[in-house]
C-alpha positions in Angstrom: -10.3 -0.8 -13.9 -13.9 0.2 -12.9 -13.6 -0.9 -9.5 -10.6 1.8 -9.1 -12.0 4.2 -10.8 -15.3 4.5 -9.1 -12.8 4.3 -5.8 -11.1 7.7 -7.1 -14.3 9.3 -8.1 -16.0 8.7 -4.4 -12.7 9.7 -2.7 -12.3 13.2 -4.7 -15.5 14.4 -3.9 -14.3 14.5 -0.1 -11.1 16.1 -0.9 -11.5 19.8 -0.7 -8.6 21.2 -2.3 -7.7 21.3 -5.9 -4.3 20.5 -5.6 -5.1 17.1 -3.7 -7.9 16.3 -6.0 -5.0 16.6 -8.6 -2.4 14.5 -7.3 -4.9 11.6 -6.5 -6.0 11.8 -10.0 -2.1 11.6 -10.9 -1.3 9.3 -8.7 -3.9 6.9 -9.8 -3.3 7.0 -13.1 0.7 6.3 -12.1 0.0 3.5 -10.3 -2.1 1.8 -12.7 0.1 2.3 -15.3 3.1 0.6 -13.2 0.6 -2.5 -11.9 -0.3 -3.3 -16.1 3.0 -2.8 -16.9 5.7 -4.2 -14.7 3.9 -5.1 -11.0 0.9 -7.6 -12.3 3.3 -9.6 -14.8 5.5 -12.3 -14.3 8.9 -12.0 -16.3 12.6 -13.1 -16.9 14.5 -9.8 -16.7 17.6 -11.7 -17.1 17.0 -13.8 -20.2 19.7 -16.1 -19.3 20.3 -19.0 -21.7 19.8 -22.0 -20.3 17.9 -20.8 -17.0 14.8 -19.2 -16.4 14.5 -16.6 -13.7 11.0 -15.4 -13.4 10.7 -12.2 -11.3 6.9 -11.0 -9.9 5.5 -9.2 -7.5 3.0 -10.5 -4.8 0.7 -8.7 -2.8 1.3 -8.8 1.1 -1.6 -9.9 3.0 -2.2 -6.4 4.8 -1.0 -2.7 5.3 -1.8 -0.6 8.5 -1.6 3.4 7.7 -1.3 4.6 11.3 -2.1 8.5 11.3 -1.2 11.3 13.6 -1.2 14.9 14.6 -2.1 16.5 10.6 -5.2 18.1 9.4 -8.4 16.4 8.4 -7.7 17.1 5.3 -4.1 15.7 5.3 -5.2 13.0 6.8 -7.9 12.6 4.0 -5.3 13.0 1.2 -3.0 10.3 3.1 -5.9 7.7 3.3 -6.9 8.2 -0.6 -3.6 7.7 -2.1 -3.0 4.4 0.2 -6.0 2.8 -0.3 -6.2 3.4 -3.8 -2.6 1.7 -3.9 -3.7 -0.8 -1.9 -6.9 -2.0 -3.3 -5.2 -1.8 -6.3 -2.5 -4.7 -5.3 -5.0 -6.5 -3.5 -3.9 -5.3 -0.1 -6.1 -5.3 2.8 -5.9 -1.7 4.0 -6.7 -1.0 8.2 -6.4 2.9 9.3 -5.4 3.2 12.6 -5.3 6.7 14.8 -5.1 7.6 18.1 -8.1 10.1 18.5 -11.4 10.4 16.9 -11.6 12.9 14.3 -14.1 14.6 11.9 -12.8 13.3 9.0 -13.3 9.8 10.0 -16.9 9.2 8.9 -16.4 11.0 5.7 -13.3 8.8 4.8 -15.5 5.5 6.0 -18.3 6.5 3.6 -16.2 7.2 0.9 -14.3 4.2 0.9 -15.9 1.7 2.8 -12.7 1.8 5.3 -13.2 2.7 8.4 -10.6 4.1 10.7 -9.9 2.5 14.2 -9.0 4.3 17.2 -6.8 2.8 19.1 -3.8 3.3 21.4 -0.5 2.6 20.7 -0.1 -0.6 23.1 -3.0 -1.9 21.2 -2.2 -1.2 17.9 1.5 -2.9 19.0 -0.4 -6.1 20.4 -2.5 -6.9 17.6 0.4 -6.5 15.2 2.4 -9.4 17.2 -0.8 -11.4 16.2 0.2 -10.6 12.5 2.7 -11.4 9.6 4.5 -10.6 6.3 2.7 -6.8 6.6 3.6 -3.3 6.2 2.7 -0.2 8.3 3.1 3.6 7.3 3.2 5.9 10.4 2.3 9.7 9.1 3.1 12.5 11.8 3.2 10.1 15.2 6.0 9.7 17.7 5.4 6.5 18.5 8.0 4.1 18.1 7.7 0.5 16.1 10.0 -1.5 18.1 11.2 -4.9 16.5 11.2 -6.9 19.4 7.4 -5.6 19.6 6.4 -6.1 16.3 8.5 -8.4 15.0 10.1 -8.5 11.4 7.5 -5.8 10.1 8.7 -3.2 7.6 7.5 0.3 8.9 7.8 3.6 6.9 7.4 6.7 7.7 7.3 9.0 4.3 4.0 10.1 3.1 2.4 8.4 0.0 4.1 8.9 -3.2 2.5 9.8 -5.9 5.0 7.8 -8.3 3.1 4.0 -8.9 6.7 3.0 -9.5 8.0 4.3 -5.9 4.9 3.2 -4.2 3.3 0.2 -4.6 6.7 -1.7 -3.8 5.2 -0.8 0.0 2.8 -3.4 -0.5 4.2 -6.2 -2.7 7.4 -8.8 -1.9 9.7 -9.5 -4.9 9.5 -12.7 -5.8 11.9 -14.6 -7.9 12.5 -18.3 -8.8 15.4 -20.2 -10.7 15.1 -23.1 -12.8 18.0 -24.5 -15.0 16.9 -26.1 -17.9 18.7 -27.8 -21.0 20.1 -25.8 -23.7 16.7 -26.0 -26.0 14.7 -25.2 -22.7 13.9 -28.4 -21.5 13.6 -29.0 -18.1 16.9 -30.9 -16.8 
């Protein structure tokens, strides 16, 4: 779309090496590709006679990408990928560090997201607030306790560049059963 391609545009023009201008370029492309064609539609994968089962994707309300001790430029690289994916799915994206950083304002300007320092006591407080969310901590040794946070899937790999691989970080699976008569009536 135009809204995620003007997103790309903005956010390689802050991305000083080739290689991650590259792979955001890839990786946008890859994760369109997977939301039109399997993430965005509702289907019956099982095509069970007598039932339908339709199986779709829905986008979870928000995503916290908590990032540590890596370069500005890392950092930069980390913050495109995810909030391409994410604005993409129709995530809300929050960037959360410990320390201010260079990098910050350029990021903010870029992509009208901008990153919130805060410590790690906070960060785990506000989360307790929240529900049905994913965060990504990148390079911190901080430690996402359940009984802090709840029920809250954390990971800690960096983006992938694969639509297919990454955008299930910020969707649930949703699937729903109906049994219906033989010529697809409803019973």
């Amino acid at each position: 779309s135009s809204n995620i391609k003007s997103l790309v545009d903005r956010l390689q023009h802050i991305l000083t090496e080739k290689r991650a201008k590259e792979r955001l370029l890839a990786a946008a492309g890859s994760y369109q590709k997977w939301w039109n064609e399997e993430f965005s539609k509702e289907h019956d994968p099982s095509q069970i006679h007598g039932e339908t089962n339709y199986f779709r994707y829905r986008p979870r309300p928000w995503h916290i990408l908590r990032i540590g001790d890596v370069s500005d430029q890392q950092a930069m690289e980390i913050a495109s990928l995810t909030s391409v994916a994410c604005r993409l799915s129709g995530v809300e994206l929050e960037i959360s560090v410990a320390t201010s950083a260079d990098w910050h304002s350029t990021f903010a300007a870029a992509s009208d997201i901008q990153p919130l320092v805060e410590s790690h006591e906070r960060l785990v407080s506000r989360i307790k607030k929240m529900r049905d969310g994913t965060i990504r901590a990148i390079n911190v040794s901080e430690v996402f306790r359940p009984d802090e946070i709840g029920n809250v899937y954390v990971t800690r790999e960096h983006p992938f560049a694969n639509g297919r691989l990454e955008l299930l970080n910020y969707l649930r699976e949703q699937s729903m059963s109906q049994t219906v008569h033989r010529y697809g009536n409803i019973i």
